[in-house]
DSSP file (Angstrom, degrees, kcal/mol; ACC not computed):
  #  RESIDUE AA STRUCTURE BP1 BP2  ACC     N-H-->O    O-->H-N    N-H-->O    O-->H-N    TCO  KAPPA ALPHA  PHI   PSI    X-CA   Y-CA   Z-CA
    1    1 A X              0   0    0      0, 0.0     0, 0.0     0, 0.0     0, 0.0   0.000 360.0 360.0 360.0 -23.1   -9.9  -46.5   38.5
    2    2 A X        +     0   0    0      1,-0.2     0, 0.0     3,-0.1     0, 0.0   0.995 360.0  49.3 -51.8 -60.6  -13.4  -47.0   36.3
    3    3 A X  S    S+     0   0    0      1,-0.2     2,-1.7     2,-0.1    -1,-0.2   0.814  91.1  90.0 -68.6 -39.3  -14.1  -43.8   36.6
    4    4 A X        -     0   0    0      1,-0.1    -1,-0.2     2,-0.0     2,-0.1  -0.305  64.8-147.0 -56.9  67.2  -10.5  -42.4   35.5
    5    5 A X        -     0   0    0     -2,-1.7     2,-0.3     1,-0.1    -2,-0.1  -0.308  15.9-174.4 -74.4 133.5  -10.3  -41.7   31.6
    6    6 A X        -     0   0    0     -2,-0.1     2,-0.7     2,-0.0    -1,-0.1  -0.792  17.1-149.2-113.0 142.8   -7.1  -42.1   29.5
    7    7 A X        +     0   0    0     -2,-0.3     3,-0.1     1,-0.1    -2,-0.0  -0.955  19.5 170.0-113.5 136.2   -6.4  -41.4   26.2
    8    8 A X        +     0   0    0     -2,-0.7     2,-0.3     1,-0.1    -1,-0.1   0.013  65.6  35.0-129.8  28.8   -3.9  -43.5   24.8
    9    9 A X  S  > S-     0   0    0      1,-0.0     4,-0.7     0, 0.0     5,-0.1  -0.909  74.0-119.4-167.1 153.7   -4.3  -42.3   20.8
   10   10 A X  H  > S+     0   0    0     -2,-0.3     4,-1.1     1,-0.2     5,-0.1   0.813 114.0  67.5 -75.3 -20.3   -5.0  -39.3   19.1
   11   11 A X  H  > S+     0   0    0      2,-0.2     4,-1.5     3,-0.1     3,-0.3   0.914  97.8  50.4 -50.6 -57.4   -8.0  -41.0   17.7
   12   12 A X  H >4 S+     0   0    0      2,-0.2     3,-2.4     1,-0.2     4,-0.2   0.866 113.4  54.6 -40.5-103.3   -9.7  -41.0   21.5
   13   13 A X  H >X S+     0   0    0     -4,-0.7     3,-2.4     1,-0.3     4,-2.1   0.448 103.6  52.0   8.9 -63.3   -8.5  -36.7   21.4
   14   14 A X  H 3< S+     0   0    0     -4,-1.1    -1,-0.3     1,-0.4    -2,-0.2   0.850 111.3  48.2 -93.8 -33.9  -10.4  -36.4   18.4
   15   15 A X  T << S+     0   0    0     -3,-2.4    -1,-0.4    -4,-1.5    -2,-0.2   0.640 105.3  55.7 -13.3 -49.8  -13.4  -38.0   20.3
   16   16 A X  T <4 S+     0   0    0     -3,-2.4     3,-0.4    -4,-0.2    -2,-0.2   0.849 113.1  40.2 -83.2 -23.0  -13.2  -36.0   23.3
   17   17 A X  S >< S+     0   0    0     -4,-2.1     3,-0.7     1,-0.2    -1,-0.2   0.228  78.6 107.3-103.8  16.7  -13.5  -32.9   21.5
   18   18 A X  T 3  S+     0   0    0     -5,-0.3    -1,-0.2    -3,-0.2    -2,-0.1   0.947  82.4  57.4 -61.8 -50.7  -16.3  -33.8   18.7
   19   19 A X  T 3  S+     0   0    0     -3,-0.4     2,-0.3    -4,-0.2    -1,-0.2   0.476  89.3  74.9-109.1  -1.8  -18.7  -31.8   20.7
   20   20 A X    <   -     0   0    0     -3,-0.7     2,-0.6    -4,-0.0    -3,-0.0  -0.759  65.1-156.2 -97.5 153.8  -16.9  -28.3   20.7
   21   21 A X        -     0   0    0     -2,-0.3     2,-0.2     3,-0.0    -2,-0.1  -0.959  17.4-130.6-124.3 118.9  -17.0  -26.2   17.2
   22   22 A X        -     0   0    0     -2,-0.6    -2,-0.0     2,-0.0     0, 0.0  -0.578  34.9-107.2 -81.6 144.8  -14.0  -23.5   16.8
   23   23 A X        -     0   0    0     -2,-0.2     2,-0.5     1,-0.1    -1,-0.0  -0.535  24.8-145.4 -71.2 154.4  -15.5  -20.3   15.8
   24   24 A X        -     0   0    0     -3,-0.0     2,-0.5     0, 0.0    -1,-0.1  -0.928   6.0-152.5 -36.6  92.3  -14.9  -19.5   12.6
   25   25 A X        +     0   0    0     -2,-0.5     3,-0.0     1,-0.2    -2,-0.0  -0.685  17.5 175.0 -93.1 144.7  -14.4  -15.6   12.0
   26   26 A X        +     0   0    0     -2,-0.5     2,-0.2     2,-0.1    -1,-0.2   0.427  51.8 109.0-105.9 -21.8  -15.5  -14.7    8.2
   27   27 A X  S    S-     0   0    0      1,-0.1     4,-0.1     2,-0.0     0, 0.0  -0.490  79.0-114.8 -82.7 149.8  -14.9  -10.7    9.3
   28   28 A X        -     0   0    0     -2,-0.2    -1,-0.1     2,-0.1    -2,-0.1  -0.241  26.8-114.7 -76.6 158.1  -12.1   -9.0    7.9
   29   29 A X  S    S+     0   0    0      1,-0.1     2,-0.2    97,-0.1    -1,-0.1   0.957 102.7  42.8 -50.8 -67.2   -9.3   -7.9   10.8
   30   30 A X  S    S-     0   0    0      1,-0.1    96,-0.2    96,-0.1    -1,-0.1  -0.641  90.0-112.6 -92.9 149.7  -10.1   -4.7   10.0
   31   31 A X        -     0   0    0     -2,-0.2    -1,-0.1     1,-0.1     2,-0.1  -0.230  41.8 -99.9 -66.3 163.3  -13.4   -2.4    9.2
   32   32 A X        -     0   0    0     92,-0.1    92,-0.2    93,-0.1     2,-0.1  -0.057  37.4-155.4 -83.5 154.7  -14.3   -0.8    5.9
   33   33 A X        +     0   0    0     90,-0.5     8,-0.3    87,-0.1     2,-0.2  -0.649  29.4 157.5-148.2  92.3  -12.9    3.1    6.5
   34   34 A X        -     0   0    0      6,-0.1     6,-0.2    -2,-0.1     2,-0.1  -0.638  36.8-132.8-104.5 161.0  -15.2    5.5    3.7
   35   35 A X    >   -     0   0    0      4,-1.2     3,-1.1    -2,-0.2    -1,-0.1  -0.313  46.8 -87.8 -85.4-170.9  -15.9    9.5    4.1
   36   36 A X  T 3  S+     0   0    0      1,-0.2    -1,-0.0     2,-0.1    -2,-0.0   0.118 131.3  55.4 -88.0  26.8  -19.5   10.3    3.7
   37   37 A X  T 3  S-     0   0    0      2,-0.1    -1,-0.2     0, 0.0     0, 0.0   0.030 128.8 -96.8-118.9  23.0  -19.8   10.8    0.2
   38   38 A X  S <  S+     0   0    0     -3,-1.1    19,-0.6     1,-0.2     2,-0.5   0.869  79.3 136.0  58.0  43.3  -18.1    7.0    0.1
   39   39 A X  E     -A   56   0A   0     17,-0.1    -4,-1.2    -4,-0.0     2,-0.8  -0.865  44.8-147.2-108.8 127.1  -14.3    7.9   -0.5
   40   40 A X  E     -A   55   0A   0     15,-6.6    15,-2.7    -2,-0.5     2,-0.3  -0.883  20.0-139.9-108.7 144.9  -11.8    6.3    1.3
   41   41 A X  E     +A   54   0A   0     -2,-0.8     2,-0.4    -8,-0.3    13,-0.2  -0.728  26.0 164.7 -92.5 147.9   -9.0    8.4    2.0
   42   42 A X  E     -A   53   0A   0     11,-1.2    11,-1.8    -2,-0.3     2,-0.5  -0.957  22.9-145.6-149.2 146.2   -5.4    7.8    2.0
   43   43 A X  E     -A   52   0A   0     -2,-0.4     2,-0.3     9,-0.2     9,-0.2  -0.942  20.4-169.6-124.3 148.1   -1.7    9.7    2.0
   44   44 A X  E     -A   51   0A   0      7,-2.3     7,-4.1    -2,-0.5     2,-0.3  -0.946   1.2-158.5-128.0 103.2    0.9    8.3    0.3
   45   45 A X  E     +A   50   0A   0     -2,-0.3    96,-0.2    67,-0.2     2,-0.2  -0.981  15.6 168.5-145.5 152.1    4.6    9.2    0.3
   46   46 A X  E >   -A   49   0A   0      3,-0.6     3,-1.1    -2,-0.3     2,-0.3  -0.800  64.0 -47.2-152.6  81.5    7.9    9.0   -1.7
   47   47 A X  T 3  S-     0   0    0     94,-0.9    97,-0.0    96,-0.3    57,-0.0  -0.771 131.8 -16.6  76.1-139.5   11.4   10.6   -1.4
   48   48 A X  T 3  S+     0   0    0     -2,-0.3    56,-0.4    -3,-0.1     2,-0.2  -0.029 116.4 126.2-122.7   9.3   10.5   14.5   -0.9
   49   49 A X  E <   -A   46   0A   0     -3,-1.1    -3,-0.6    54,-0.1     2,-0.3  -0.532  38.2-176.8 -58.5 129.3    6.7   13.4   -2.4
   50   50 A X  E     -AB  45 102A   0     52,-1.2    52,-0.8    53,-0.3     2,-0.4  -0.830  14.2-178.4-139.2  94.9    3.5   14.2   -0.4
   51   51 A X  E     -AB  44 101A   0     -7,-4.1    -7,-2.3    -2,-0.3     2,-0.3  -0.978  15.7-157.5-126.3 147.9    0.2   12.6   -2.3
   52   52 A X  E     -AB  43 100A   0     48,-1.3    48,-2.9    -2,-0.4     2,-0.3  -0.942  14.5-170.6 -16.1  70.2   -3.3   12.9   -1.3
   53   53 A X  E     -AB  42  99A   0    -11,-1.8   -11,-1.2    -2,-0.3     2,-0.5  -0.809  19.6-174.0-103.0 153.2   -5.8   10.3   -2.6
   54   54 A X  E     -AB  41  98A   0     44,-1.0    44,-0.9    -2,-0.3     2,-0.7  -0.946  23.5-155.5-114.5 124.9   -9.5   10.0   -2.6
   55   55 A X  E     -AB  40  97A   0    -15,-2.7   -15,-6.6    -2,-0.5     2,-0.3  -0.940  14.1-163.4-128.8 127.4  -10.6    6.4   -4.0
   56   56 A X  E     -AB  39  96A   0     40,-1.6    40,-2.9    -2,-0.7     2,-0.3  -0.986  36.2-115.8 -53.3  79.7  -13.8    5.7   -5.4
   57   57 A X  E    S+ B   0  95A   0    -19,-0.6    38,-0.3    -2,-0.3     2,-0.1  -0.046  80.6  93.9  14.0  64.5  -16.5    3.4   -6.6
   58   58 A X  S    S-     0   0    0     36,-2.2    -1,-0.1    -2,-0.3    -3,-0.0  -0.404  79.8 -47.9-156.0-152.5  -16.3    4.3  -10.3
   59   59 A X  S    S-     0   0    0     -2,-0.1    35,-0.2    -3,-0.1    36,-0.1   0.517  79.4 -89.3 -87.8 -14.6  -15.0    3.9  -14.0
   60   60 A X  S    S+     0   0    0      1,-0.2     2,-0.3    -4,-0.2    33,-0.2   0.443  77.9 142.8 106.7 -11.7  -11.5    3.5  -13.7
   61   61 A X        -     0   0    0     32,-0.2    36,-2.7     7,-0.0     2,-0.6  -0.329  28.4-166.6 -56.7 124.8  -10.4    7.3  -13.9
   62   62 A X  E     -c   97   0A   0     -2,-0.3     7,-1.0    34,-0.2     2,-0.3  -0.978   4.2-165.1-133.1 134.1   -7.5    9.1  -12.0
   63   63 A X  E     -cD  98  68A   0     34,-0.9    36,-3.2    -2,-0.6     2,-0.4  -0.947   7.7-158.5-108.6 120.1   -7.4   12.4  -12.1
   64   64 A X  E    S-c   99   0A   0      3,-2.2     3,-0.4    -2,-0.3    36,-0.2  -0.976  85.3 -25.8-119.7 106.5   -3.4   14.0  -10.6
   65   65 A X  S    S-     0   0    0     34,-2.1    35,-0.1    -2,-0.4    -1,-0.1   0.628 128.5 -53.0  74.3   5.5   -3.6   17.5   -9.5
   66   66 A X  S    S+     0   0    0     33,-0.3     2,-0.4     1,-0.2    -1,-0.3   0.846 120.8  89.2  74.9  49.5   -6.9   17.9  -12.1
   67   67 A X  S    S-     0   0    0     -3,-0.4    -3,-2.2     1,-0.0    -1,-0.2  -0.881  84.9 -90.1-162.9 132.4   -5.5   16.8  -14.9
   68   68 A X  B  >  -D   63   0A   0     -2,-0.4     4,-1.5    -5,-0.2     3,-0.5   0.345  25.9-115.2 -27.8 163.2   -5.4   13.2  -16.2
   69   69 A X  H  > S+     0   0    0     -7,-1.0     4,-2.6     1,-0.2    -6,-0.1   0.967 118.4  45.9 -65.9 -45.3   -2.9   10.5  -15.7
   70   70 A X  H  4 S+     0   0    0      2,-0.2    -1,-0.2     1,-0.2    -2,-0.1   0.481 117.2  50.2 -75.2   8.3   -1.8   10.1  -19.3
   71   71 A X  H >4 S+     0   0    0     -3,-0.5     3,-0.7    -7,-0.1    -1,-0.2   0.680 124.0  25.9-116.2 -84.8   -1.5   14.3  -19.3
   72   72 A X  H 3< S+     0   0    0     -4,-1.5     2,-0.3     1,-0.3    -2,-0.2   0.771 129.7  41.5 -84.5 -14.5    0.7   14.8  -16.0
   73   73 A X  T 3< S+     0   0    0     -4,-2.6    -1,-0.3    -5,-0.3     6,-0.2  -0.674  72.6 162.8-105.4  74.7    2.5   11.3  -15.8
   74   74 A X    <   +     0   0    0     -3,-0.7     2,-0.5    -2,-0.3    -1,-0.1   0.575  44.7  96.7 -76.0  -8.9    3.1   11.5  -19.6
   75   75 A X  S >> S-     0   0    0      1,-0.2     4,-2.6    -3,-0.1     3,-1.7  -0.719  70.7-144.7 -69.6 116.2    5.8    8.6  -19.1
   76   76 A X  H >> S+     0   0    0     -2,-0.5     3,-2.8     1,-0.3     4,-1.0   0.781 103.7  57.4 -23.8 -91.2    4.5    4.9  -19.8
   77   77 A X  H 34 S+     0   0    0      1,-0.3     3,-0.5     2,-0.2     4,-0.3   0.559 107.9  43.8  -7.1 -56.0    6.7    3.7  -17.0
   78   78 A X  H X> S+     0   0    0     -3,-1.7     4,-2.2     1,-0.3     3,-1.6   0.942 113.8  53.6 -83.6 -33.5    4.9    6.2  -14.1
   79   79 A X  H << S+     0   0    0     -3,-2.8    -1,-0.3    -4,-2.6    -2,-0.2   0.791 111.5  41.6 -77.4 -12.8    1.3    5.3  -15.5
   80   80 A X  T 3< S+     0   0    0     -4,-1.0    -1,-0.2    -3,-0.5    -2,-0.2   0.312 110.8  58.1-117.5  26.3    1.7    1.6  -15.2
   81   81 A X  T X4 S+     0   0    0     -3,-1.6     3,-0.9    -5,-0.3     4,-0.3   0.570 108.0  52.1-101.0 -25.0    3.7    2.0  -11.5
   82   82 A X  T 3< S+     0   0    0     -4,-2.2     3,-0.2     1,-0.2    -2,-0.1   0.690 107.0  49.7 -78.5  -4.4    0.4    3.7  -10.4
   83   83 A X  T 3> S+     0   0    0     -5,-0.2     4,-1.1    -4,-0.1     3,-0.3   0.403  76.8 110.7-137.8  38.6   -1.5    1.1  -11.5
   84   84 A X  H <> S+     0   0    0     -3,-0.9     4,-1.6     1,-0.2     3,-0.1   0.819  85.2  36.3 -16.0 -77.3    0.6   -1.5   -9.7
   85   85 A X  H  4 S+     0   0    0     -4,-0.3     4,-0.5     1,-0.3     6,-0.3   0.514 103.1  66.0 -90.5   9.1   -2.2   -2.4   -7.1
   86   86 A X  H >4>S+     0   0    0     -3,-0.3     5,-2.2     2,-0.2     3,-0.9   0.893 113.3  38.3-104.8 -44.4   -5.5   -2.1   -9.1
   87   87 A X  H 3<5S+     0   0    0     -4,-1.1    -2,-0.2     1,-0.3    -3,-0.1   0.645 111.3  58.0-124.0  38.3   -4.1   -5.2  -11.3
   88   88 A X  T 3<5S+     0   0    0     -4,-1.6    -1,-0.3     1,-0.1    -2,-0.2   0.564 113.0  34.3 -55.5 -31.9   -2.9   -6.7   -8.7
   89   89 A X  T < 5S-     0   0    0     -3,-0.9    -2,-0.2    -4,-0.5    -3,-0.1   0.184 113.2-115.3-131.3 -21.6   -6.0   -6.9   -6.9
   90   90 A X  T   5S+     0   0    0     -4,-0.3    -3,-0.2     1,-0.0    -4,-0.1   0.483  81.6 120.1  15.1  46.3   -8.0   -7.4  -10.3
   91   91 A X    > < +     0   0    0     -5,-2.2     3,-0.9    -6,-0.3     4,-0.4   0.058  27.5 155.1-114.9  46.3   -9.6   -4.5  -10.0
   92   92 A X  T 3  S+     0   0    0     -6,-0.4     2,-0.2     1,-0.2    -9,-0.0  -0.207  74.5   4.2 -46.7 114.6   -8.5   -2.8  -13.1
   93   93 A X  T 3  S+     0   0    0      2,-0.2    -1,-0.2   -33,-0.2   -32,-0.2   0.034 100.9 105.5 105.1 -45.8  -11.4    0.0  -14.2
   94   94 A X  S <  S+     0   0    0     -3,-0.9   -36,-2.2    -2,-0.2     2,-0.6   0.567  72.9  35.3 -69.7 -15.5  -13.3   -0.6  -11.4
   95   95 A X  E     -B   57   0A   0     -4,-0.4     2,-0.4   -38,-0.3   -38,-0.2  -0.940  69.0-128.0-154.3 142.4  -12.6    2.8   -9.0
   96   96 A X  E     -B   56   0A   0    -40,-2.9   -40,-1.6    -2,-0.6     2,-0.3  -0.532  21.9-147.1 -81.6 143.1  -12.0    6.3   -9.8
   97   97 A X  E     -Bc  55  62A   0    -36,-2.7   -34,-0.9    -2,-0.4     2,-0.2  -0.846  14.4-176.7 -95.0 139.7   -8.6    8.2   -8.2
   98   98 A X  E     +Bc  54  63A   0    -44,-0.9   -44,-1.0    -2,-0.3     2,-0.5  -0.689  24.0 170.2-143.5 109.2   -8.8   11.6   -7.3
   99   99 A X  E     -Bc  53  64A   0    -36,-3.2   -34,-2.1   -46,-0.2     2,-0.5  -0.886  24.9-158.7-127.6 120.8   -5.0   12.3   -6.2
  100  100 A X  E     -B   52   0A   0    -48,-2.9   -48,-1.3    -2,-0.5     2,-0.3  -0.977   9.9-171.1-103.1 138.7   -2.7   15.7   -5.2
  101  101 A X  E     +B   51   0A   0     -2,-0.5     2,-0.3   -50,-0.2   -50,-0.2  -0.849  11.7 167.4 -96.8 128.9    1.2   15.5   -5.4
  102  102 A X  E     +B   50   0A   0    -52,-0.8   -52,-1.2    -2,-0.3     2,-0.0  -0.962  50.4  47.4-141.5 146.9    3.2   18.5   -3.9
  103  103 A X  S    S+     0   0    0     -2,-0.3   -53,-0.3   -54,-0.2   -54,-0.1   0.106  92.0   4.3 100.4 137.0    7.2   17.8   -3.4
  104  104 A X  S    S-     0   0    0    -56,-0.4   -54,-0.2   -55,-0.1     5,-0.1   0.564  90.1 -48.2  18.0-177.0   10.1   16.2   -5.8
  105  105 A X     >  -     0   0    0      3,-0.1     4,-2.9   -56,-0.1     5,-0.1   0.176  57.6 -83.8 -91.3-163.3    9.8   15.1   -9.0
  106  106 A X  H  >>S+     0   0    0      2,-0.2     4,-0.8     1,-0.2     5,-0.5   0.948 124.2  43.3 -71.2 -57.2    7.6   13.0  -11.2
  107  107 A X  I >>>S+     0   0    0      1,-0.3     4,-4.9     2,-0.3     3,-2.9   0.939 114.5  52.4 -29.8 -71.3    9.2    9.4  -10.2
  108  108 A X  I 3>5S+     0   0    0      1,-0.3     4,-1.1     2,-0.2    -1,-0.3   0.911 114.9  42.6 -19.0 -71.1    9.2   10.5   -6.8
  109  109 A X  I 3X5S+     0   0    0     -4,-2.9     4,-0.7     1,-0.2    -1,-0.3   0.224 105.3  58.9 -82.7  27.8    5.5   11.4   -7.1
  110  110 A X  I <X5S+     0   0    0     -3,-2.9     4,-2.0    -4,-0.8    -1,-0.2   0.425 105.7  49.5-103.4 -29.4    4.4    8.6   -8.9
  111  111 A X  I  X<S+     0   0    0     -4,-4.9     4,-3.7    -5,-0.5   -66,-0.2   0.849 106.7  56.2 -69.7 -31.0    5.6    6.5   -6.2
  112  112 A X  H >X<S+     0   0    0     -4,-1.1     4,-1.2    -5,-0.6     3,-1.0   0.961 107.5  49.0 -52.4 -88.6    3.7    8.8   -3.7
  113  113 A X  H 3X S+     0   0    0     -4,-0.7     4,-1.9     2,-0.2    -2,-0.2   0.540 107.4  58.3 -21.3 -45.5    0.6    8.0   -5.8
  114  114 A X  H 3X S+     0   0    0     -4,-2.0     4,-3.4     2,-0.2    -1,-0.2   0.955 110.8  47.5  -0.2 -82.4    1.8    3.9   -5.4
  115  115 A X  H <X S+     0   0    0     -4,-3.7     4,-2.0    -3,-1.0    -2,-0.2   0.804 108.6  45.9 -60.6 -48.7    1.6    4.3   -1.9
  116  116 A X  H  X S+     0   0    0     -4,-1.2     4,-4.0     2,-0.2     5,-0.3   0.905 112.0  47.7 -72.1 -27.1   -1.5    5.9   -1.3
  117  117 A X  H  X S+     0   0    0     -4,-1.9     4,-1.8    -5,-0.3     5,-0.5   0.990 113.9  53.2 -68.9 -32.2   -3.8    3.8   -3.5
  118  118 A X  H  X S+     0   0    0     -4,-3.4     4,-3.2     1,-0.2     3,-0.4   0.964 113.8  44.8 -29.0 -64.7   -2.1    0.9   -1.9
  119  119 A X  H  X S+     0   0    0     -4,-2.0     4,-0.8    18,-0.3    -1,-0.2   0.919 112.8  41.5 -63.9 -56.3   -3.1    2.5    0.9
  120  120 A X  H >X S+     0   0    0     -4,-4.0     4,-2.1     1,-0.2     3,-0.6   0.700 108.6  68.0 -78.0 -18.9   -6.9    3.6    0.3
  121  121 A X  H 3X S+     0   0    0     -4,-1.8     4,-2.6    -3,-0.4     8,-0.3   0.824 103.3  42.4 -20.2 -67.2   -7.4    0.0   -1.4
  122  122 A X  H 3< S+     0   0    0     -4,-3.2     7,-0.3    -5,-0.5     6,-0.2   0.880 108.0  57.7 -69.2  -3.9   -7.0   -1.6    1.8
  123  123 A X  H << S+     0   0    0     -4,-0.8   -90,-0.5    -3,-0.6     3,-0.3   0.877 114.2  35.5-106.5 -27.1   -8.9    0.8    3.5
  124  124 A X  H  < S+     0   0    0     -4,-2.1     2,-0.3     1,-0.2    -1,-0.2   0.694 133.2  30.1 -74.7 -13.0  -12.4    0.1    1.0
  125  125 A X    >X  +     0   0    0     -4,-2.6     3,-1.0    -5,-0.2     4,-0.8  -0.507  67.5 179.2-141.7  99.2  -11.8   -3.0    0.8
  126  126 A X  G >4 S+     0   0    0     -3,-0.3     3,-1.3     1,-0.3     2,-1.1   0.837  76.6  75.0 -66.2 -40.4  -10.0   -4.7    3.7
  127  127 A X  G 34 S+     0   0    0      1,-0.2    -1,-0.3    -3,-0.2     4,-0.2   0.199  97.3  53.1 -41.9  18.0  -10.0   -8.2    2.1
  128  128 A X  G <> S+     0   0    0     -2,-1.1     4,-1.5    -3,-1.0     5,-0.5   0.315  80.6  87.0-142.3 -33.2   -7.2   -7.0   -0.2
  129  129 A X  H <X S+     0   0    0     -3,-1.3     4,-3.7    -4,-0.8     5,-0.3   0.960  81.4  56.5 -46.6 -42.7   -5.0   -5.8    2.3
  130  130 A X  H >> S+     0   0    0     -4,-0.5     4,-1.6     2,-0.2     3,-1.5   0.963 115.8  46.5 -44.5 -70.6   -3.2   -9.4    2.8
  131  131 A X  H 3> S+     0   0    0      1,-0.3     4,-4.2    -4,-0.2     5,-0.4   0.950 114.4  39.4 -37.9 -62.1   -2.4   -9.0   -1.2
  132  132 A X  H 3<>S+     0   0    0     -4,-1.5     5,-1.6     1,-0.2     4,-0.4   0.892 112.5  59.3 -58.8 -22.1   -1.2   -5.6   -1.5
  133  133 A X  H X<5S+     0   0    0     -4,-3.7     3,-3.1    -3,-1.5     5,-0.4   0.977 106.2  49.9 -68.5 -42.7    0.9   -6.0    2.0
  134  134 A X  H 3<5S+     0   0    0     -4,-1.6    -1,-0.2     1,-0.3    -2,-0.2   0.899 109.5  51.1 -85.9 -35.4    3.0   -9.1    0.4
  135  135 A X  T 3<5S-     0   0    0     -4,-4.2    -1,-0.3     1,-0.1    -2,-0.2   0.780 112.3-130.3 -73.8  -3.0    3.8   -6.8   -2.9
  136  136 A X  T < 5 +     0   0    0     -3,-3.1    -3,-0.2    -4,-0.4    -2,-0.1   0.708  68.2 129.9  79.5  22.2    5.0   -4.2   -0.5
  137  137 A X      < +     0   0    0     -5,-1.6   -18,-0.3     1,-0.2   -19,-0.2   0.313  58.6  58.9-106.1  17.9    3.4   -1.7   -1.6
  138  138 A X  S    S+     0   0    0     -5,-0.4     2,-0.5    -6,-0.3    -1,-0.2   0.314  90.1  89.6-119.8  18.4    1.7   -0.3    1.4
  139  139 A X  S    S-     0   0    0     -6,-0.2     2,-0.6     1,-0.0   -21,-0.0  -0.820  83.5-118.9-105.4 159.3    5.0    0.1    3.0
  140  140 A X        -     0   0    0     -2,-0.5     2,-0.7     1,-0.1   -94,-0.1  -0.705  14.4-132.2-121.7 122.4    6.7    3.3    2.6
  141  141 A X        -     0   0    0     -2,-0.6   -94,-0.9   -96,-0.2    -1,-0.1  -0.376  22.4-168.0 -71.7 112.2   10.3    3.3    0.8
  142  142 A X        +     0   0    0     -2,-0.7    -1,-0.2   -96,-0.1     2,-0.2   0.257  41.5 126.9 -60.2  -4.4   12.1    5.4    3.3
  143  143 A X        +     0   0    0      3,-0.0   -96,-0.3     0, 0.0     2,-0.3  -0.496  32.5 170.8-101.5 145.9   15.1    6.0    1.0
  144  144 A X        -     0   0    0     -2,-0.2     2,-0.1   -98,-0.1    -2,-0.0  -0.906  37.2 -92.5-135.7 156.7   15.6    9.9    0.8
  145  145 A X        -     0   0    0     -2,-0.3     2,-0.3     1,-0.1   -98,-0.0  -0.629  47.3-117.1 -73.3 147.0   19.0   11.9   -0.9
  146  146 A X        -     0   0    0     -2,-0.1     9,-0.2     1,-0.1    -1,-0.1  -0.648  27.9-105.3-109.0 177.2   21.2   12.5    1.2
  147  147 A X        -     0   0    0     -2,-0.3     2,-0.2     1,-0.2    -1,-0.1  -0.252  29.4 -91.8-103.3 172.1   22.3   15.8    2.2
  148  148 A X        -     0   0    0      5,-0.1    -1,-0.2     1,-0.1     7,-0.1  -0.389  34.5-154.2 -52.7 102.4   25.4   18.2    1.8
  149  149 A X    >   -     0   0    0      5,-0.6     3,-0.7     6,-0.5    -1,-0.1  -0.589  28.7 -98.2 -95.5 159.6   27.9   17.7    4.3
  150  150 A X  T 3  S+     0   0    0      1,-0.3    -1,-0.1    -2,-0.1     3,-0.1  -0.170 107.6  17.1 -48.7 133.2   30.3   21.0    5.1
  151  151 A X  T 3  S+     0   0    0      1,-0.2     2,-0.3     2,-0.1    -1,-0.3   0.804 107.7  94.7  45.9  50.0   33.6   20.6    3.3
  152  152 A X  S <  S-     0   0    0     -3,-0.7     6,-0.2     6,-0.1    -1,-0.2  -0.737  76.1-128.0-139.2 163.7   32.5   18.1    0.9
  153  153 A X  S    S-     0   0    0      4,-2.6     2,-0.2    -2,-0.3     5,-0.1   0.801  86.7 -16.6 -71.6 -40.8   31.2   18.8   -2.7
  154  154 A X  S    S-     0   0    0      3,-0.9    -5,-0.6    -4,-0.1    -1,-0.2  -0.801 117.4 -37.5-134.7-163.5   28.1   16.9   -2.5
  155  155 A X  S    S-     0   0    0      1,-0.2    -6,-0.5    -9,-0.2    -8,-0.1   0.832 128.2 -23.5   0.0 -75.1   27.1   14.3    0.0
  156  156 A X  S    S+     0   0    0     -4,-0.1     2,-0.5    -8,-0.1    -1,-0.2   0.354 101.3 116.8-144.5  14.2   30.4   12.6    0.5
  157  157 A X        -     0   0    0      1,-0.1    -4,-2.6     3,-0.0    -3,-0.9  -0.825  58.4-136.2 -93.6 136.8   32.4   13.3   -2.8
  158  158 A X        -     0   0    0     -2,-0.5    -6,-0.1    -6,-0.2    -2,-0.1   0.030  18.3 -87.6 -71.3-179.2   35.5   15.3   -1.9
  159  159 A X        -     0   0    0     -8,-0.2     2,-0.7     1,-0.1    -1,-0.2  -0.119  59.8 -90.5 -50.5 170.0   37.2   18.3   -3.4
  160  160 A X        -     0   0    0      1,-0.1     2,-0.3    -3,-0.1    -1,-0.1  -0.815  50.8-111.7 -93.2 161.8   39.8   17.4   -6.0
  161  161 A X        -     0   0    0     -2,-0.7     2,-0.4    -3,-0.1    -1,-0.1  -0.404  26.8-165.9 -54.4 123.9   43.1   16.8   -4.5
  162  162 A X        -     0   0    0     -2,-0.3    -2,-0.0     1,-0.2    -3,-0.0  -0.657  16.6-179.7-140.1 111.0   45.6   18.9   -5.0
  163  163 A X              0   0    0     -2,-0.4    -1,-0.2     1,-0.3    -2,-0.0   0.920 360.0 360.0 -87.1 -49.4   49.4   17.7   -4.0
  164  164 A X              0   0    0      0, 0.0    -1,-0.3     0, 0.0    -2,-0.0   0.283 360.0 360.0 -90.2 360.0   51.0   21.4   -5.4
């Protein structure tokens, strides 16, 4: 019975186990994922939207299709949803966009554009991913129009009635 050890408090526990250390991981879940000119790529979609980004190390430029943001998203509103996760993230300025949209219209693609820097964000810098997942922007709004059914007018509004 000498021999037999009990612990009868959590204080004794905290004793038995002084001499083991739990690792500590400091590396992110996931690797860094760059091209070899140090672009991460990402695609991005919205509605009937299909965009293409390349993110950058840089000044803070996005270039849509070649042509500036404030030129092809010439609505406030679309230029400060695309740039949602950069100050979020606080990395306002800090990384160039180089983005193509093809498919539905500008909202549509501005959301596209959303989604992939969301997306190419986590993929240079993986420590940011946790942030950008909880503002939901690297998940992709599914919501699409829906389409014309036969012997309907649009979707689901009928003909008008007519009793005569």
């Amino acid at each position: 019975m000498a021999d037999e050890q009990t612990m009868t408090d959590l204080k004794d526990l905290g004793g038995a186990v002084e001499g083991t250390v739990a690792p500590v991981s400091t590396m992110p879940l996931r690797e860094k994922k760059v091209d070899a000119q140090g672009r991460a790529y990402a695609t991005g979609r919205r509605k009937d939207a299909v965009a293409r980004v390349w993110l950058k190390p840089g000044t803070g430029k996005i270039t849509i299709n070649g042509r500036d943001q404030e030129v092809y998203f010439a609505r406030p509103t679309l230029r400060l949803v695309i740039n949602q996760p950069f100050g979020l993230a606080d990395r306002v300025g800090s990384y160039d966009i180089v983005a193509t949209v093809k498919g539905g219209g500008l909202s549509g693609q501005a959301g596209a554009v959303l989604h992939g820097i969301a997306q190419a964000l986590s993929r240079f810098e993986p420590a940011l991913r946790g942030v950008v997942k909880t503002a939901g922007f690297l998940t992709r709004d599914s919501r699409t129009v829906e389409r014309k059914k036969y012997g309907k007018a649009k979707a689901r509004r009928s003909f008008q009635f007519s009793k005569r």
